[in-house]
C-alpha positions as CSV (number, residue, x, y, z in Angstrom):
1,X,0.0,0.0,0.0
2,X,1.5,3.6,-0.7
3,X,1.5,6.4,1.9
4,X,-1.0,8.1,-0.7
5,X,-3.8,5.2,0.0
6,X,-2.5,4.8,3.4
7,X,-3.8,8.5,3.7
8,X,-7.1,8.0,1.9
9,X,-7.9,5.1,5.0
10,X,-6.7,7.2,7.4
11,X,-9.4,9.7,6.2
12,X,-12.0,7.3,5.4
13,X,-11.5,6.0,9.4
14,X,-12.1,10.4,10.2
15,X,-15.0,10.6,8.1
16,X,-16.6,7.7,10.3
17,X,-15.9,8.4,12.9
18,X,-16.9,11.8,12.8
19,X,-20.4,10.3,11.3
20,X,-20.8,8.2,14.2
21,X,-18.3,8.3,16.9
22,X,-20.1,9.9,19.0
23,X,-23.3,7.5,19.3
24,X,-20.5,4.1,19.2
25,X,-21.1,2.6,22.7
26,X,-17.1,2.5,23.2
27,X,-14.0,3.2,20.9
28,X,-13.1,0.8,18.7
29,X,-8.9,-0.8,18.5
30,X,-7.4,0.6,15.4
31,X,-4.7,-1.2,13.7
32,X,-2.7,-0.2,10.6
33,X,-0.8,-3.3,8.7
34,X,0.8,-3.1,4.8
35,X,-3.0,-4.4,3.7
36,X,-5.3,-1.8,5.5
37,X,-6.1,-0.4,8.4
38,X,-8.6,-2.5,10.8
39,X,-11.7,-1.4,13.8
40,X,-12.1,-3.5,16.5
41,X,-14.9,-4.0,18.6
42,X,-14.3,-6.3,21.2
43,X,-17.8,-6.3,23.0
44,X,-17.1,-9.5,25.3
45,X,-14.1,-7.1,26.8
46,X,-15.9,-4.6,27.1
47,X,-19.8,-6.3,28.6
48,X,-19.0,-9.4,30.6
49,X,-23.4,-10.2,30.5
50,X,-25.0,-11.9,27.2
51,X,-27.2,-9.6,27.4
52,X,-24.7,-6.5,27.3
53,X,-23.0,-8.1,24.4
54,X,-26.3,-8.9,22.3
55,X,-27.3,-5.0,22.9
56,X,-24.0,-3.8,21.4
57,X,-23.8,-6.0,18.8
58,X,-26.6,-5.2,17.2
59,X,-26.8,-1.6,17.9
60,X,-23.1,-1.3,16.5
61,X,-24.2,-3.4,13.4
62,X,-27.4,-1.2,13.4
63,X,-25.4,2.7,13.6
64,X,-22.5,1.1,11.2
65,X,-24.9,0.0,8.6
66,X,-23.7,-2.4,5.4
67,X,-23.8,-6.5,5.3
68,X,-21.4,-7.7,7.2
69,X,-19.7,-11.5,6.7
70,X,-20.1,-13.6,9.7
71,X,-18.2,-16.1,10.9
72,X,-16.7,-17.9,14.2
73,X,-13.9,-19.6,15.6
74,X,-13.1,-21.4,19.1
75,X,-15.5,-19.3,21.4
76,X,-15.6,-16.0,19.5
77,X,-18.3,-14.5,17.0
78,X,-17.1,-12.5,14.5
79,X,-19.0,-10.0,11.7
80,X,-16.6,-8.3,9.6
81,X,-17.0,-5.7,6.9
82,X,-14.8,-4.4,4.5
83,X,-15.2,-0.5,3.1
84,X,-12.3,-0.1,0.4
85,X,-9.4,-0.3,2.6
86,X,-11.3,0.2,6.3
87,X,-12.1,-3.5,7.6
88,X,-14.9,-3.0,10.3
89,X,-15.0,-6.2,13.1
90,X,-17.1,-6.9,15.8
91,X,-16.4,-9.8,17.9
92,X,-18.9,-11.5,20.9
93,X,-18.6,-14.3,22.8
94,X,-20.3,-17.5,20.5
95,X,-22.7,-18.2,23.9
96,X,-23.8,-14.5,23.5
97,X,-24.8,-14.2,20.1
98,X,-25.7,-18.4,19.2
99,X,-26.4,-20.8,20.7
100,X,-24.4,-24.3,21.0
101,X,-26.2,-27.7,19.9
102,X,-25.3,-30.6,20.3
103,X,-25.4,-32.9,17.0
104,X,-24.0,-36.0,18.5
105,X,-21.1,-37.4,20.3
106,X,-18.1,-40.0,19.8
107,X,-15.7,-41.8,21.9
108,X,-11.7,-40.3,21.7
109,X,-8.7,-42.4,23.5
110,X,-6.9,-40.4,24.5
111,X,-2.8,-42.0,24.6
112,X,-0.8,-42.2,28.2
113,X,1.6,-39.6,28.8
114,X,3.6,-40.0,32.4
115,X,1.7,-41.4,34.8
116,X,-2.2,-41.1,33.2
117,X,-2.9,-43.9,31.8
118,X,-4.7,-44.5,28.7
119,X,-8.4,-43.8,28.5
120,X,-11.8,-43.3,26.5
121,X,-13.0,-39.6,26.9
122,X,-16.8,-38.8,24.9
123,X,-16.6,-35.4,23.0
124,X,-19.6,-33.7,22.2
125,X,-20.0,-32.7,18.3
126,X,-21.5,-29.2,18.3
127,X,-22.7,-26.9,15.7
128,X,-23.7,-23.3,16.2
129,X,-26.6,-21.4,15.6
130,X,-27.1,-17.8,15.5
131,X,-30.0,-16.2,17.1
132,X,-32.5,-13.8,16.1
133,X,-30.6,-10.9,17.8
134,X,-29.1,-10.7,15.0
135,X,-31.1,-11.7,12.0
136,X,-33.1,-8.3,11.6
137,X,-29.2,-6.4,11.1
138,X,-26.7,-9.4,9.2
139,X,-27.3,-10.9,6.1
140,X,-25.1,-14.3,5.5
């Protein structure tokens, strides 16, 4: 990226938040790599509740407007936009925004290591589902 573009995001990342800044619920992180420069909202650092979290979420989705990609990994929910050079994320925990079924289970051995013997542990098999907290604001 050239300092001219890196400029341009800079600006685009102003213009925002001078449109909105001042109704976000907190600041977002800003990061600046070679690719682009990045928002972060990390709601489940900022609201410990679900229900904290599924208020923020959708009221930043709401005030930032757009689709937004969704996505998750390990614990964390994750919508992410991009706006030519400005990626917008929002982050939850995955128990705050979906919720966790169970689609089955299987049996694991798990090997010895030192003194713990071999054994059988049963692992659950879990897909998860998004809620409608979020369904009137993200499109897939």
């Amino acid at each position: 990226m050239t300092m001219t573009t890196h400029a341009a995001n800079l600006r685009r990342v102003a213009d925002l938040l001078d449109e909105v800044g001042a109704r976000l619920p907190f600041q977002p992180y800003l990061t600046s790599r070679h690719d682009g420069i990045t928002l972060y909202w990390f709601t489940e650092t900022e609201y410990e509740t679900k229900a904290g979290q599924q208020r923020v979420v959708h009221a930043l989705v709401r005030l930032l407007g757009g689709k937004w990609d969704k996505d998750g990994y390990g614990d964390t929910f994750r919508l992410q936009q991009d706006r030519d050079g400005v990626r917008l994320i929002v982050t939850a925990s995955r128990a705050a925004v979906c919720e966790r079924v169970v689609t089955g289970t299987r049996q694991v051995t798990v090997p010895a290591v030192g003194a713990s013997p071999e054994r059988v542990e049963t692992i659950e098999d879990v897909e998860w589902v998004c809620g409608p907290v979020l369904a009137e604001s993200v499109t897939s």
